[in-house]
N, C-alpha and C positions, 0 to 999 in steps of 0.2 A: 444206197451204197454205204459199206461200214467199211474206213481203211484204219488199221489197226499201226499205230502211230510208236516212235522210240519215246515215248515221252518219261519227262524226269520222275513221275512218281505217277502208278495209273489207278485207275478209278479202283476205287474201293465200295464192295455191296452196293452200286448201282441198281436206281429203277430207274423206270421209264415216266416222263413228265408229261402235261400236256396244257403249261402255260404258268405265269411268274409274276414278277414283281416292276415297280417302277423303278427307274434307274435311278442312281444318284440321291436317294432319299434314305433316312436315318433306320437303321434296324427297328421293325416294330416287334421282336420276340427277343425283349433282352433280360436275362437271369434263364436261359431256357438253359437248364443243366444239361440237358440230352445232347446239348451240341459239342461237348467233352469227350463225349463217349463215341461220337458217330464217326463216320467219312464226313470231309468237310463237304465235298460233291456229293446233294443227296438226292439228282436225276440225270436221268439223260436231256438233251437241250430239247425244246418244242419248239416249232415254228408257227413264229401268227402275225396275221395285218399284212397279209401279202398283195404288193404292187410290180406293176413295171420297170420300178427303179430304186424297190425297196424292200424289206420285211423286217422282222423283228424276232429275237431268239431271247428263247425264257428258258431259265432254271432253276431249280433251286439248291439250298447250300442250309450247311449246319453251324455258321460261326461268321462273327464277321469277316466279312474279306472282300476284297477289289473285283470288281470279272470285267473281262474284254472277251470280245469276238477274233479269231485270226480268220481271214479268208481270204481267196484270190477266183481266177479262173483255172489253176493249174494245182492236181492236190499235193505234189510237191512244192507246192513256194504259195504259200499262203502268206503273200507280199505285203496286206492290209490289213490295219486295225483299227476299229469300232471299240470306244470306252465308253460309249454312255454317258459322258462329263454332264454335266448342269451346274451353270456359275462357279467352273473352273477347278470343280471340284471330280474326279473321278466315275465310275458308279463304285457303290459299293452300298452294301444289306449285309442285314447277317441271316435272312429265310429264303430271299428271292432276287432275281435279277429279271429285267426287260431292255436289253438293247438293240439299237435299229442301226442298218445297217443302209447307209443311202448309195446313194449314185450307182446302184448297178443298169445295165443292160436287159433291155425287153427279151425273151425269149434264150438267154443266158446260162446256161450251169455254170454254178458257183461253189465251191467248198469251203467248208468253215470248220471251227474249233472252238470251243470255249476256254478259257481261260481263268482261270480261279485261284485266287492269291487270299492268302492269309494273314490278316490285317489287324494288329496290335496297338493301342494304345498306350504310350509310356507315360506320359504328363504332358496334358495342356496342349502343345502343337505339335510332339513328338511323335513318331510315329514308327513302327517298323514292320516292315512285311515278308512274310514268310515264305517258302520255298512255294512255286506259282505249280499247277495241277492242271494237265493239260489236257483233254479231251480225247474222242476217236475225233476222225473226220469225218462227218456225213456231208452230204451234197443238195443241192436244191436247182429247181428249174423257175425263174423269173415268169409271171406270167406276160404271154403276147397272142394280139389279137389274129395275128398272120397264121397259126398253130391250125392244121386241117383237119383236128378232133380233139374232143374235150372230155372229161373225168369228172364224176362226184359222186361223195357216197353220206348219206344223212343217217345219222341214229341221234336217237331222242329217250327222253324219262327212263336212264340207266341210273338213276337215285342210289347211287355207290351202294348197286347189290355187286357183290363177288361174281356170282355163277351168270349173271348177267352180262357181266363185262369181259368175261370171260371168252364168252360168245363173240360178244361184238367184236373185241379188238382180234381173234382168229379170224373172223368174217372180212372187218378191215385189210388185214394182211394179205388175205387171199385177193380179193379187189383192188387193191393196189388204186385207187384213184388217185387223180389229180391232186383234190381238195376232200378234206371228210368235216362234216358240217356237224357238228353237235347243237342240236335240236333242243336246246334248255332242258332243267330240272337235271343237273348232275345229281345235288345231294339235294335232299329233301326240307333241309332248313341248313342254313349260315349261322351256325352258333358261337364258332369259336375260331380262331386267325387258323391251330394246326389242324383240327378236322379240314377248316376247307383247302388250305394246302394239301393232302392227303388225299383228297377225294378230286379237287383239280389237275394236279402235280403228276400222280401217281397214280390213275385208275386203275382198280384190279389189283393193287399192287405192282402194278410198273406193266407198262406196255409201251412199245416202243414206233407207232401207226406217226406218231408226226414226227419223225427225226428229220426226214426227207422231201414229208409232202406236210404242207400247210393247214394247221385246225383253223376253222372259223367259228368262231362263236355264237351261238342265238342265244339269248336269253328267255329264259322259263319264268312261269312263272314263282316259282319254287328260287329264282337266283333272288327274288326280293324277301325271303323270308329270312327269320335268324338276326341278333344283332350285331353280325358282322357283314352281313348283305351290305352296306354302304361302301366297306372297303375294296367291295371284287376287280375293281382295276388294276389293283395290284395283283393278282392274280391272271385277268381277261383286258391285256392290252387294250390300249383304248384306240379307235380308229383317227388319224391326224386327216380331217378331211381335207382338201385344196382351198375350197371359199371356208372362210374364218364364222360365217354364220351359221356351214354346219356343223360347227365341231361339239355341237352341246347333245348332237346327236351321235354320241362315239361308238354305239354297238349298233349301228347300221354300217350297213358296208355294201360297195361293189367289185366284184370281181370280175374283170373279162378277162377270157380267155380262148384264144379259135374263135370257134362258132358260136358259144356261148357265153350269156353274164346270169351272173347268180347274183341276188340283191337279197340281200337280211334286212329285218326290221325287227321291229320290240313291240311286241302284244301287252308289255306289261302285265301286271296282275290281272286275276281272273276273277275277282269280285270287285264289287266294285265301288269308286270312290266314298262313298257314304255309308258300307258296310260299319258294321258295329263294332269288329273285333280290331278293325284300325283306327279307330278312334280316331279319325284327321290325320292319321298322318301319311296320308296317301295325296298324291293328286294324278293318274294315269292319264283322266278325259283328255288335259288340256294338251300332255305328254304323245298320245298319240294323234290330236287333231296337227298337233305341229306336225308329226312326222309327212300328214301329205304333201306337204308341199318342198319337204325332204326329196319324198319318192318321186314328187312330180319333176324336179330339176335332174332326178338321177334316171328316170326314164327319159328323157330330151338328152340327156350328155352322148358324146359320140359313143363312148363305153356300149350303150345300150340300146341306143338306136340304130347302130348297123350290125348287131348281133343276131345271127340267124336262129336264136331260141334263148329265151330271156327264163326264169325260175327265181321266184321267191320265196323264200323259207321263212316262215316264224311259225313261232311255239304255238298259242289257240289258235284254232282251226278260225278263219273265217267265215264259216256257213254251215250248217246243219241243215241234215234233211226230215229230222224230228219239227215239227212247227212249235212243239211247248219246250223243247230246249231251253236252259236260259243263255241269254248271249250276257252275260256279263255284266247288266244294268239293272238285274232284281239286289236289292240293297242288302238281305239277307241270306244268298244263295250262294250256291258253287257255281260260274258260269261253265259252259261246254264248250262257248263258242263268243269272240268277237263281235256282236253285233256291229258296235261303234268304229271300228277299224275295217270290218267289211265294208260297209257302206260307202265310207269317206277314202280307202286306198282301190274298192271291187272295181268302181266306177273309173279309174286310173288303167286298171289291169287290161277293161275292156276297152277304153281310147288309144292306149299305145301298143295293146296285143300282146300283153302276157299269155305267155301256154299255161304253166302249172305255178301252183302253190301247195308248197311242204309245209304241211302242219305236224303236230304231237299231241299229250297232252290227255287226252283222252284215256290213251293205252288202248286202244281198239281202233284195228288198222280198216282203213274202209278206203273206199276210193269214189269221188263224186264228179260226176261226166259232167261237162260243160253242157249247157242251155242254152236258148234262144236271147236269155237275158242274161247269164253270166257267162261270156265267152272265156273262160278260164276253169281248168280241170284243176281240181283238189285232191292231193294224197293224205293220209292222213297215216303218220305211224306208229306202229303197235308196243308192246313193251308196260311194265320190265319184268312179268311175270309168269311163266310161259303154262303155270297152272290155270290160267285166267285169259289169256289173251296171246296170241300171238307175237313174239319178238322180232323186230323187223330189222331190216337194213336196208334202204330205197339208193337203190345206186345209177347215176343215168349216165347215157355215153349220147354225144354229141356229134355228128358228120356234118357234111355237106349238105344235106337234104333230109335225115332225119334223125330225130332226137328217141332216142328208145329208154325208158323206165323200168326195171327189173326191180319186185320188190320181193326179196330172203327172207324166209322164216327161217330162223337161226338154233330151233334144235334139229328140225327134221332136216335142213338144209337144201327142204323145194324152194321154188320161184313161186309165191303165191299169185302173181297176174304179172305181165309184160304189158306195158303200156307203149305205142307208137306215135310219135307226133311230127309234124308236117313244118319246114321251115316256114319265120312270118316271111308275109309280102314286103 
């Protein structure tokens, strides 16, 4: 929903964004002349981290300034405001913003607005702010587990090609899911603060797929490369989990929703810890041995043990059906596949009854049927170059009794296989 608003000065050469900065922390692009020249709003808002009583809206901006959320139940009287404060202090950046919006309602439409002020420094503690910049209103649905069908659509390894994205966010638009899950490797290396703004922010040059429905993030292994990989949280919201011990685990996440939960994880890098060209300074092994006992507490939480079709997504595939594959523990190779995270989460999938796992990565979309010994079907999707490999968009819809996969080849715009699955017990 786009409600086209009286507001006091309106958006100027907007694109479309698809995630931001942390709140209330110091401008990290300061002397950037460009932001003289620009709109101060330089996206549309993105929505991430969504919960039952919560989410979180990103954008990004050209100059220092303040931002708040307005939003309410009613899109006339957007009653509430969210500033992102931290130690009493406002938000304010001058690239990006991330504020969270709490206490809403399970199962809820909500409307918001952003708000963007323009933020002067005179001397010392002075301060003055300019004419504030008000948004359209788009809308959002709170997830709840009472919902009688459920939504998602995955794309992966879109490494900020153009005609690529192209695709995907028309394919997006058409499908209208729930949640669209971006499958790691946006850009191909993190060089620099405004490339990855740009390629985060702004896919394609502006697409507009998360104004209303929620991006969730996986991580590629391509978001560790580059030396600006450290900073992506200001970019990819970090998850605020409930128990404080998993918060070190911020790019996992659960979502329920209806019928189903979707759970992310992090495959981390694809070579591995003792590779040469990291030179130490990696440590993955120990990174995902913790995660299982992440996934093991988030498979027992109510979220996902009364969900009648579970799905978890991360970037390396967990399993090959190559036997000389490398899974990721030859010290000088390219891995294909996970060996060490298969092993220690596959064994998980098959005790609490996982249906599927969305992998990427590869760029060669295949699909691997469950076994006698791995009770869990693997997608695997395609991309990002359609001279080479098929470009996918895996989108599943959730019922009562079953769960159905649809995977888009995105020039030709067939279904390359429909997948069916059976609620767990």
């Amino acid at each position: 929903m786009n409600i086209k608003t009286n507001s006091r000065r309106r958006f100027l050469g907007i694109v479309s964004a698809s995630c931001v900065s942390l709140a209330g922390l110091p401008g990290l692009l300061k002397g950037d002349e460009k932001a003289a020249e620009s709109p101060l709003v330089d996206s549309l808002p993105t929505l991430q981290c969504p919960t039952d009583t919560g989410i979180t809206v990103c954008w990004a901006v050209n100059g220092l300034s303040l931002g708040s959320i307005e939003f309410g139940i009613n899109p006339n009287e957007l009653n509430q405001t969210a500033y992102g404060e931290m130690t009493g202090l406002k938000a304010y950046h001058d690239r990006f913003f991330q504020i969270r919006l709490e206490g809403l309602e399970p199962g809820r439409r909500y409307y918001y607005r952003t708000a963007t002020t323009p933020l002067e420094y005179v001397a010392g503690h002075i301060q003055r702010r300019g004419e504030t910049i008000f948004g359209d209103i788009f809308s959002f649905e709170t997830p709840c587990p009472g919902r009688k069908t459920a939504t998602f659509s995955v794309i992966n390894d879109t490494h900020n090609r153009s005609e690529t994205l192209k695709l995907v966010t028309k394919k997006l638009s058409e499908l209208d899911a729930d949640y669209t899950i971006w499958n790691g490797d946006i850009l191909g290396s993190y060089d620099d603060s405004e490339k990855s703004v740009q390629a985060v922010l702004k896919p394609g040059g502006g697409a507009s797929f998360s104004t209303d429905r929620p991006l969730l993030y996986v991580p590629g292994n391509h978001e560790y490369y580059g030396r600006w990989a450290r900073n992506l949280p200001y970019l990819f919201a970090p998850w605020e989990h409930p128990n404080i011990e998993d918060r070190k685990f911020s790019r996992n996440f659960v979502v329920r929703n209806g019928p189903l939960a979707l759970i992310g994880l992090d495959t981390g890098d694809n070579r591995s810890d003792t590779n040469p060209d990291k030179d130490g300074t990696i440590m993955f092994d120990p990174y995902r041995s913790a995660q299982r006992d992440w996934l093991e507490r988030a498979l027992k939480s109510p979220a996902v043990a009364t969900a009648l079709f579970v799905v978890t997504v991360c970037h390396i595939p967990l399993f090959d059906p190559n036997p000389e594959a490398n899974g990721g523990d030859i010290p000088v190779a390219h891995g294909r596949f996970q060996r060490q995270a298969g092993k220690l989460w596959g064994e998980l999938f098959n005790r609490y009854d996982v249906q599927l796992v969305v992998g990427a990565h590869t760029h060669f979309y295949r699909y691997d049927a469950p076994t006698s010994e791995r009770g869990w079907a693997q997608i695997v999707g395609g991309g990002p170059d359609s001279s080479r490999h098929p470009i996918t968009v895996i989108h599943g819809t959730a019922g009562d009794d079953f769960m159905e996969i649809a995977v888009h080849e995105l020039v030709t715009g067939k279904k390359l296989d429909v997948f069916t699955f059976t609620r767990r017990n």
